[in-house]
C-alpha positions in Angstrom: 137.1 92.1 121.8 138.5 89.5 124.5 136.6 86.5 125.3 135.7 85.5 129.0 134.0 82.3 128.2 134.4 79.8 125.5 132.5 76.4 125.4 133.6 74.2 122.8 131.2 71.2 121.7 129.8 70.7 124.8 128.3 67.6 125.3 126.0 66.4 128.8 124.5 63.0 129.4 122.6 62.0 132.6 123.6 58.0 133.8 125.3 55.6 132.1 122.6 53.6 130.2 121.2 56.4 127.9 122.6 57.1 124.5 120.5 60.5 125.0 122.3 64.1 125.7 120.6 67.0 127.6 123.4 69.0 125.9 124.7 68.1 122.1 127.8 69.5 120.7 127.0 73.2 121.8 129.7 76.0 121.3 129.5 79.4 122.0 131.8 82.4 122.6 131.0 85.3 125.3 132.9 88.5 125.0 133.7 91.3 127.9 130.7 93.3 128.5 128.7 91.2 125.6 125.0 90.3 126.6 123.4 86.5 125.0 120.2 84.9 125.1 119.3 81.3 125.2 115.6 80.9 124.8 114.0 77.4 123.9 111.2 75.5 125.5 111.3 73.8 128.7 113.5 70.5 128.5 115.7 72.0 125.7 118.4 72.0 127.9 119.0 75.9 128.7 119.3 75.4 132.6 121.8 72.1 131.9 123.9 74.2 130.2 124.1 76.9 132.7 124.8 74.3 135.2 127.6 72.9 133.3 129.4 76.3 133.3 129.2 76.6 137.0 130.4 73.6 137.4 126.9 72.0 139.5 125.8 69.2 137.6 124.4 66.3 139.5 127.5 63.4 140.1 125.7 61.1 137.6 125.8 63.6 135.1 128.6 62.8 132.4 130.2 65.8 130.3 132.8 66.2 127.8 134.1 68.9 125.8 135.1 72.5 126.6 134.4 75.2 128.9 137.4 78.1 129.0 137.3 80.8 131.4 139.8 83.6 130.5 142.1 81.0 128.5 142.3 78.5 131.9 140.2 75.2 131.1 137.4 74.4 133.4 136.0 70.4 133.4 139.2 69.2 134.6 139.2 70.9 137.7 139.1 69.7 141.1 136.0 70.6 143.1 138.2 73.0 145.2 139.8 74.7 142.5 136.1 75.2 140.8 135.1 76.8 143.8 137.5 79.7 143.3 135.7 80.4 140.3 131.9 80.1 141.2 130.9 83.6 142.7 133.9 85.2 142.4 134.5 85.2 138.4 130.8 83.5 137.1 127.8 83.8 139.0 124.5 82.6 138.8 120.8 84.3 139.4 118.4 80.8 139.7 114.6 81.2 139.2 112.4 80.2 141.8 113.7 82.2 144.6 111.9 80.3 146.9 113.4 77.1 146.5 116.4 78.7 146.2 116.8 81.1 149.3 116.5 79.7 152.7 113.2 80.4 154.4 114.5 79.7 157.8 117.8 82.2 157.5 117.5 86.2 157.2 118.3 87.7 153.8 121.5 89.8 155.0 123.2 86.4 156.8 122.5 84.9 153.5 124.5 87.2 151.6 126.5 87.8 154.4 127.1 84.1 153.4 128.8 84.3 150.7 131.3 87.1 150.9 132.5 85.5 154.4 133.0 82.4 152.6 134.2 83.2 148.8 135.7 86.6 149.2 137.0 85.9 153.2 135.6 88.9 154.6 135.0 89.5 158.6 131.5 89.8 159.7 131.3 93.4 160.6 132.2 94.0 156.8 130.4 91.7 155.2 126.9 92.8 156.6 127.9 96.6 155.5 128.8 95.3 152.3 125.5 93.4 152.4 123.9 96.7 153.0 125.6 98.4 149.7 124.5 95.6 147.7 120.7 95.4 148.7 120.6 99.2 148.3 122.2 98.5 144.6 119.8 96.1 143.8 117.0 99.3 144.8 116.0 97.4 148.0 116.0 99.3 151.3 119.3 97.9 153.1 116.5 97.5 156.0 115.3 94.4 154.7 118.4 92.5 155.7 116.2 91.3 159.0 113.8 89.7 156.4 113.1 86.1 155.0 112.5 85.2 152.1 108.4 84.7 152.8 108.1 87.9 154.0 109.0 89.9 150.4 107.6 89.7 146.9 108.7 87.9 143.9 110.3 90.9 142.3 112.1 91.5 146.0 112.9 88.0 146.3 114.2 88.2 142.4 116.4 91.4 142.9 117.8 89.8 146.4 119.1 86.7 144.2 120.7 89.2 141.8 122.5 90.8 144.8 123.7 87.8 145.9 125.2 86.7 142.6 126.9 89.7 142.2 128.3 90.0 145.7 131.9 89.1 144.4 132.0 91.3 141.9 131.8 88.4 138.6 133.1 88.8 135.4 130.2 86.6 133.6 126.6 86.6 135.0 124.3 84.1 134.4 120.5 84.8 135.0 118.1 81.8 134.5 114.6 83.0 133.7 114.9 86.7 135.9 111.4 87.6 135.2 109.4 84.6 135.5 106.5 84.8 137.6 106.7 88.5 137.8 104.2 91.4 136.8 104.6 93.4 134.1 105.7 96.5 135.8 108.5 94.6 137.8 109.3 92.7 134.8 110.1 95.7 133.0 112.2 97.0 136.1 114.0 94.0 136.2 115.0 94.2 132.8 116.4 97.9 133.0 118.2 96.8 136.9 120.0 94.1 135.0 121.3 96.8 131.9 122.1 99.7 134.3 124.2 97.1 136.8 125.8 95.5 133.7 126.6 99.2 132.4 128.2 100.4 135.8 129.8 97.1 136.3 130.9 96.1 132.7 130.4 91.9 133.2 129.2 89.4 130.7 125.5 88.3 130.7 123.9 85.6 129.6 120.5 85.2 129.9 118.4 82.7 130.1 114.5 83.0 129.3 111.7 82.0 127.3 109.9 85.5 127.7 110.9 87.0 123.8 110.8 90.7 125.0 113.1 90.4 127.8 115.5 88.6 125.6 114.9 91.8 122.9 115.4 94.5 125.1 118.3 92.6 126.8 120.8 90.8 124.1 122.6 91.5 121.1 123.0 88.1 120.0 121.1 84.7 120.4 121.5 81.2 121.1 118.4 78.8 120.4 118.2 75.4 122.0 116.0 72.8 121.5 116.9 69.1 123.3 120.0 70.3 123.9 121.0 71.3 120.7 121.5 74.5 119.5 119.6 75.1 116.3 119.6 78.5 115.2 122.0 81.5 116.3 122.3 84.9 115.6 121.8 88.2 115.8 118.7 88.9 118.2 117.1 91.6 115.8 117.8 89.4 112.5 116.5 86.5 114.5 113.3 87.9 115.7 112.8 89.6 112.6 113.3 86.9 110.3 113.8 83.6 111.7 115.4 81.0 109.8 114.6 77.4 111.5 111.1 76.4 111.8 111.4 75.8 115.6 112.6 79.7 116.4 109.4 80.5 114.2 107.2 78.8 116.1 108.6 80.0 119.1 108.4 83.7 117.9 105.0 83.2 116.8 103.7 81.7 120.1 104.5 84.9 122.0 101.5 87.1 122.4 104.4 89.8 123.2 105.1 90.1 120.0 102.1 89.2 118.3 99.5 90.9 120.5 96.9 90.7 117.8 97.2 87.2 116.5 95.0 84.1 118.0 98.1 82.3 119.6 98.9 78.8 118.4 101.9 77.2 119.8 104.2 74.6 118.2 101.9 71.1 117.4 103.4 67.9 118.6 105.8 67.1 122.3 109.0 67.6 122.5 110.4 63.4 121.8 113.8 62.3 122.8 115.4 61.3 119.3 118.9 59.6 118.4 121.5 61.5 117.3 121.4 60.1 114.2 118.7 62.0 113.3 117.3 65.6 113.5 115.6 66.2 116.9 113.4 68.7 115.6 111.7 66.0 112.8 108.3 64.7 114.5 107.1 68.4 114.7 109.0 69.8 111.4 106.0 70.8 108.7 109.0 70.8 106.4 110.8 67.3 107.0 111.8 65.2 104.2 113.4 61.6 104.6 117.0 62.6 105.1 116.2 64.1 108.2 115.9 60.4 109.6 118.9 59.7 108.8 121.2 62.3 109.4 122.2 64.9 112.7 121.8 68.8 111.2 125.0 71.1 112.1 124.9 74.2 112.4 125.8 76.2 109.0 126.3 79.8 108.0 123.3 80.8 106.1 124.5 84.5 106.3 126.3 86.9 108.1 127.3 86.0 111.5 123.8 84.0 111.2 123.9 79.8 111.3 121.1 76.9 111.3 121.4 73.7 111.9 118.2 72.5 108.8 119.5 69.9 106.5 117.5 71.9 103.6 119.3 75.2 104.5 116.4 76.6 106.7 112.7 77.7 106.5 112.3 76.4 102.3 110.3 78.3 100.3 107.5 76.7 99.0 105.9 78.6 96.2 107.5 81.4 94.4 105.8 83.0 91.2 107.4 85.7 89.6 106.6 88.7 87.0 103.3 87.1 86.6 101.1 89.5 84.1 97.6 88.7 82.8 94.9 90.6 81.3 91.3 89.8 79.9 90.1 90.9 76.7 86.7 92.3 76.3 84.8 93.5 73.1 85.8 97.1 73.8 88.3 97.2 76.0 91.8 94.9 77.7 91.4 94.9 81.5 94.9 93.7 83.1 94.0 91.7 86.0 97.8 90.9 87.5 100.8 93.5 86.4 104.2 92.2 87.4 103.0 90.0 90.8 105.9 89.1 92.8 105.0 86.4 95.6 106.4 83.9 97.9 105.4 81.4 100.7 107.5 79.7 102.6 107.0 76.2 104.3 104.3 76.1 107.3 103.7 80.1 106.2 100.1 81.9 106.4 100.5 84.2 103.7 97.4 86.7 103.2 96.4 88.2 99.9 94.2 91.5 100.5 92.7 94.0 98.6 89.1 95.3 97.0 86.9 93.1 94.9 88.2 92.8 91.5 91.8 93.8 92.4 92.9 90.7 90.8 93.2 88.6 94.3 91.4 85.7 92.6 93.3 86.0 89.2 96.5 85.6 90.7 95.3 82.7 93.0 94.1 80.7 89.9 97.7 80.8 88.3 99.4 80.3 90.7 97.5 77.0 91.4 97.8 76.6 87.2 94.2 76.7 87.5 95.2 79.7 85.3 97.6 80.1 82.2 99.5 83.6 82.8 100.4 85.6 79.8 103.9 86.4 81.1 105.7 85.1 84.4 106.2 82.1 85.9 105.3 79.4 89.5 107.3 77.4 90.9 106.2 75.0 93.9 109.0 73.0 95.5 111.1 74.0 93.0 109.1 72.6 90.3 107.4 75.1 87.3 103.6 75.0 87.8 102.0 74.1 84.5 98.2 72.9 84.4 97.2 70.7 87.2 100.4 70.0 87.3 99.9 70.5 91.4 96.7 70.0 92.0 96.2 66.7 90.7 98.4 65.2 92.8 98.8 64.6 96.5 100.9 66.7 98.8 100.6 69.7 96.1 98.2 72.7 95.7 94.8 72.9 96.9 92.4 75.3 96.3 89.4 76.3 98.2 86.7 78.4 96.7 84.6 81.3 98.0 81.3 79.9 96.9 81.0 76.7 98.0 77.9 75.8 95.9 79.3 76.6 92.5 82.2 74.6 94.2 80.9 70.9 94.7 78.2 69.0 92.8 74.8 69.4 94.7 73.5 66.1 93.4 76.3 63.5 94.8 76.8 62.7 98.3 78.9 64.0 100.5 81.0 61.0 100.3 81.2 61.0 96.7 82.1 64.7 97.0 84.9 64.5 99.5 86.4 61.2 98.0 86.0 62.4 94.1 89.8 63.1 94.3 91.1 60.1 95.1 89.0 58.0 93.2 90.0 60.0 89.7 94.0 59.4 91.0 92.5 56.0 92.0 95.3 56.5 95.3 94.7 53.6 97.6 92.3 50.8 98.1 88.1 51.3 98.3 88.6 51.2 102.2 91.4 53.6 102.8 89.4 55.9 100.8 86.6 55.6 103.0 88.7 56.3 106.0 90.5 58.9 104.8 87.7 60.8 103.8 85.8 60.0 107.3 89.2 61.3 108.9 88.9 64.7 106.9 85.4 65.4 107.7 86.2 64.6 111.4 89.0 67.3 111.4 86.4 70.1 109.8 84.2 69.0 112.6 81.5 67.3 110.3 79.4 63.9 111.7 81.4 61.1 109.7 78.9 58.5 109.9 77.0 56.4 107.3 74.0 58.8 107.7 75.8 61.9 106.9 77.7 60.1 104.1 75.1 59.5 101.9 73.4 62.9 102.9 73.2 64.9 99.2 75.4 68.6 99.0 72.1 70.1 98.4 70.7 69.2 101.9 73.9 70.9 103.2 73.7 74.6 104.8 76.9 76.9 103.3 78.9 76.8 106.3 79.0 72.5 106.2 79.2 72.6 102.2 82.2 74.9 103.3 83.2 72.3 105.2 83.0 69.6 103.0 85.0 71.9 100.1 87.9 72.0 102.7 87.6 68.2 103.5 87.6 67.8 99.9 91.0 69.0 99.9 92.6 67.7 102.7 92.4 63.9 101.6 95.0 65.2 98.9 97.1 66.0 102.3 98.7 69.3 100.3 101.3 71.5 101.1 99.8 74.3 100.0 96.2 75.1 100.4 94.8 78.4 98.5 91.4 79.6 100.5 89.8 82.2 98.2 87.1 84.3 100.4 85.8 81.2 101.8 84.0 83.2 104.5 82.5 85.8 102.9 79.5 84.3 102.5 79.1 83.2 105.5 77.5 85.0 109.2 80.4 86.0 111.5 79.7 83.5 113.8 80.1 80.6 111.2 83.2 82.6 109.4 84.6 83.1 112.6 84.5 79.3 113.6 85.0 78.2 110.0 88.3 80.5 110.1 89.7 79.4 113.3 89.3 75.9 112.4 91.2 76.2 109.1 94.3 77.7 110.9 94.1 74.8 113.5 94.2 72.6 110.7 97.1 74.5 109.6 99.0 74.4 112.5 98.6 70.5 112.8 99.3 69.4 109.7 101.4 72.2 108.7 101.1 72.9 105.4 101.4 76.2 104.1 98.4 78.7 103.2 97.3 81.7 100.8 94.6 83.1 102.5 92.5 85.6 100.1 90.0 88.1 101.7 89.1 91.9 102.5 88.6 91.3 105.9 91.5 92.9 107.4 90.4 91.8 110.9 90.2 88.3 110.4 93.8 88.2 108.5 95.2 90.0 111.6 94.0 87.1 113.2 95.9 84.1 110.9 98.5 85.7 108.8 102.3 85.7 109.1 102.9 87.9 105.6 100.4 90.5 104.1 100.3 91.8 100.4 98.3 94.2 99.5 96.9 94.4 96.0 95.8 97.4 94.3 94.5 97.0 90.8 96.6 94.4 89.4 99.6 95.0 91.3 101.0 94.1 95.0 101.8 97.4 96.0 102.7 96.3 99.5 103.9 93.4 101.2 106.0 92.2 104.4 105.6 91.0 107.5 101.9 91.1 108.7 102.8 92.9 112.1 104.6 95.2 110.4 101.9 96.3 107.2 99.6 96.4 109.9 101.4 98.3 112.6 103.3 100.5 109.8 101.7 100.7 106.4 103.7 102.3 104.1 101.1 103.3 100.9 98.6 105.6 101.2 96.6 102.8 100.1 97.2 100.4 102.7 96.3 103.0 105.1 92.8 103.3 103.6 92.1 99.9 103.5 92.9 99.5 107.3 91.5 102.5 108.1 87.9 101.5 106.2 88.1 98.4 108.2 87.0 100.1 111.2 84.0 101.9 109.6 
């Protein structure tokens, strides 16, 4: 298939004393009758880049690279000769029709507007062709008397489409068509915009942070973030199975998609960064040091897929594979795990789920090495789990347990409890100890003064020697934090909390989680990836959405079902 447009390492910088780009080395290629999404958060240089195609960039802005219409190259161009492509061969639908129609001149002059001017039409032709296009857009032709302040946003929003399609283009550009609109005339915008680009066969890109419009709209992606372009693809692959932890946390901030989940967005600001080093870095729960050093490009990481991640992508974190173990008794061998297959990924909420004595808690323990395994093996960061191997260490494995009693000694303080860890790796000096375990009992919202220091675990009530447990294993700062029905035995009110602030913790320091409970309701709330365990064996497992939405044992299907009872 022919290309219409082709932008070639596209690079945009506003005045002359900034080493900073709104647009880094972007390239993309836009085929006849092809329909792409851009989608990124606001600053990430979506509308920059539209404005660079049409050629509207503010006079201080400085750009360099390629944009190709139909083989003839655009930046050099003369103002003049630009003009005879805006309108007539790309177009542009801009949000905020308010701002961008004229309140004080009807809507018919102001597509009357431009086909006097860009296609040279007389007057008495322009306002029939005016009528044709209103009536196009599914306005009544009637309405070409009216401003701008007398119609709705949706009316306002199909008027703008009109006008940019006056001249008949070849590419479309629509910047963020259903923002500010409700649901019904989002969903008729979105089905205008496919039936005109069917009849009329021109390129579309779309611009939007609304994740369901770009679905229902695009067959491929582009995903910006300061300007760079770190993930592209196809739209289903992309939204099924993101690759960069940026378009993760973008997917899993939409409530679209996620309509069940408690909505966290993506910790941290967006921070202007040199290009030496990756721009995503201050809010990556995956960095390592190379990433200060060194600008990701994008790579392929599969077909017609690329990331720009100097690790290659969402890493996985933990994998443990074939793992079998079974418990001998004086009559009888129980097997507890049969061939367990699991994986989490970096900055993943993975939940384990099942009945009591499925083997949930088995497989936690070896996969922390808590455990020996009789077959099978864990790897963590690539590393085989043996022993402690992880868990006595910092930025390892953590486990949480579900009795919190058993779980710390009752008899030391809560200080002693919290900062046991460190003193036995004997990390850091007396001090730093002190303040790192006063910053971990301030992010499970505990009192970290003197008082409640030397306060004794058995003065505690379960939900704050739950607390304490989880503090316990955040001043090892891990990576990987296993919580093994830590609210089971607590009243909904204090599980709910106690759960809710775990994932917040989650989110903010990012490290990954195995979540292990029955409650289906409260995994639906957290969880990114389900298993479902079954007597020793993970008989199900994928995406939570989709175990939850479309469970594929029999099995399953009880479990969620008896969740309602």
């Amino acid at each position: 298939m022919m290309s219409v447009l082709e932008i070639n390492n596209l690079y945009v910088r506003y005045g002359q004393d900034t080493d900073i780009n709104a647009v880094h080395n972007v390239s993309l290629r836009l085929d006849s009758g092809e329909c792409i999404g851009i989608i990124g958060e606001s600053g990430s240089g979506k509308t920059t880049l539209a404005m660079s195609i049409m050629g509207l960039l503010e006079n201080r802005a400085q750009i360099s690279g390629s944009i190709c219409f139909e083989g003839t190259e655009l930046i050099p161009l003369s103002e003049q000769e630009r003009d005879s492509y805006r309108w007539k061969r790309i177009a542009v639908a801009f949000q905020n029709s308010l701002d961008v129609l004229n309140p004080v001149i009807s809507i018919g002059d102001q597509i009357g507007e431009c086909l006097i001017r860009h296609l040279e039409m007389e007057k008495k032709e322009a306002r029939a062709r005016t009528e044709n296009l209103i009536r196009m857009v599914g306005l009544d032709p009637s309405l070409t008397a009216a401003y701008p302040h007398q119609l709705s946003g949706g009316m306002r929003q199909r008027i703008l489409i009109a006008m940019a399609l006056s001249c008949d283009p070849d590419v479309l550009i629509v910047d963020e068509p259903t923002t500010s609109l409700d649901s019904v005339s989002k969903q008729e915008m979105v089905r205008l915009l496919l039936d005109l680009q069917q009849e009329k066969g021109f390129a579309m890109l779309v611009i939007s942070h609304e994740l369901p419009v770009i679905a229902a709209m695009t067959s491929r992606i582009l995903v910006m973030y300061t300007g760079n372009v770190v993930e592209q693809g196809g739209t289903k692959d992309i939204l099924h199975d993101p690759r960069h932890p940026y378009t993760r946390g973008l997917i899993y901030s939409s409530p679209s998609i996620h309509p069940y989940r408690d909505m966290w967005g993506i910790p941290g600001e967006i921070q202007i960064t040199h290009e030496q080093q990756c721009p995503f870095y201050s809010r990556c729960n995956q960095r390592i040091e190379e990433c200060l050093r060194e600008h990701p490009v994008l790579e392929e990481v599969g077909e017609q897929r690329q990331v720009a991640c100097l690790r290659g992508g969402i890493v996985t974190l933990l994998a443990g594979s074939g793992i079998e173990k079974a418990y001998h008794t004086k009559n009888r061998r129980v097997k507890a795990c049969l061939d367990c297959n699991i994986e989490i990924k970096a900055g993943e909420v993975a939940a384990l789920i099942g009945e009591s004595g499925s083997g949930k808690t088995t497989l936690a323990g070896i996969l922390s090495g808590i455990m020996d395994a009789d077959s099978g093996e864990v790897y963590f960061e690539g590393r085989k789990v043996t022993g402690n191997s992880e868990t006595a260490k910092p930025e390892g494995i953590q486990m949480v347990f579900q009795d919190p009693v058993s779980a710390t000694n009752e008899h030391l303080t809560v200080r002693e409890i919290v900062q046991e860890p460190l003193d036995i790796l004997k990390k850091d000096e007396r001090a730093e100890r002190l303040q790192a375990v006063r910053t971990a009992l301030g992010q499970v919202q505990l009192p970290y003064d003197d008082v409640f220091l030397r306060r004794r675990g058995h003065t505690l009530s379960g939900g704050q020697r739950q607390r304490v447990a989880i503090a316990r294993a955040l001043v090892m700062n891990p990576k990987l934090m296993i919580a093994d029905e830590i609210s089971s035995m607590l009243d909904p009110s204090n599980a709910a909390n106690l759960l809710r602030l775990l994932k917040g913790l989650q989110n903010i320091r990012g490290f990954s989680m195995l979540y292990i409970t029955h409650d289906i309701f409260l995994t639906r709330k957290i969880a990114d990836k389900v298993y479902v365990m079954r007597q020793g064996r993970i008989i199900e497992q994928g995406a939570a959405s989709k175990v939850f939405d479309h469970p594929q044992e029999e099995y399953t299907r009880l479990l969620l079902g008896s969740a309602t009872v």
